[in-house]
C-alpha positions as CSV (number, residue, x, y, z in Angstrom):
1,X,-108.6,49.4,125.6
2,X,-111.4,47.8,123.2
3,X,-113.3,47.4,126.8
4,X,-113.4,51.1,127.6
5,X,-115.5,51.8,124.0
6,X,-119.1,50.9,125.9
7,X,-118.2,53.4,128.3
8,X,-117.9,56.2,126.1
9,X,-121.3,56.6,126.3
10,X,-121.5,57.2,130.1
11,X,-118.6,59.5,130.7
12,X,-117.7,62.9,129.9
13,X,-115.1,63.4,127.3
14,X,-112.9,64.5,129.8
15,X,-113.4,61.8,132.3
16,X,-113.3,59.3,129.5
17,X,-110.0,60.5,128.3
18,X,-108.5,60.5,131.8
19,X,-109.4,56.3,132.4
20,X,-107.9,55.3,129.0
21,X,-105.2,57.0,129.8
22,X,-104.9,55.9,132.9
23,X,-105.3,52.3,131.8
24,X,-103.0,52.4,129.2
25,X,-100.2,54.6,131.3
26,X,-97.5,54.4,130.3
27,X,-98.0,53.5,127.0
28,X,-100.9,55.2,126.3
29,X,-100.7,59.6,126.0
30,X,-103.4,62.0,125.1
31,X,-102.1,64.9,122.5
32,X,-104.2,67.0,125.7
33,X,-102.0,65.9,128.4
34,X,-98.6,66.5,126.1
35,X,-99.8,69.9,125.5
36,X,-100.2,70.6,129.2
37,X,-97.3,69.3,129.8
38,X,-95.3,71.5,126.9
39,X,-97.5,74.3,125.9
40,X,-97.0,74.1,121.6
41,X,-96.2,78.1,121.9
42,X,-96.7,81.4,123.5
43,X,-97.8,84.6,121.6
44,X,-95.4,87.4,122.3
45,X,-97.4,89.9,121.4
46,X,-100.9,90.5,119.7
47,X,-100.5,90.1,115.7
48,X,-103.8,91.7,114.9
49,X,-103.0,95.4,116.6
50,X,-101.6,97.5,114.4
């Protein structure tokens, strides 16, 4: 993974974060893909209406 660092540079973040995952599947996760994958909640309903 210490390879991917000069690449940083040229990529997106997005794009970046997709090849390191990539390369590092399946040992390697992204706290974005999790959360795609298991949303952390849903709002039922608006807390700021009154």
């Amino acid at each position: 993974m210490e390879e991917m660092i000069p690449w940083r540079e040229s990529m997106s973040s997005s794009a970046f974060r997709d090849q390191i995952v990539a390369l590092g599947a399946p040992d390697v996760t992204s706290l974005w893909h999790q959360q795609q994958k298991n949303p952390p909640f849903v709002l039922l309903h608006d807390s700021y209406e009154f």
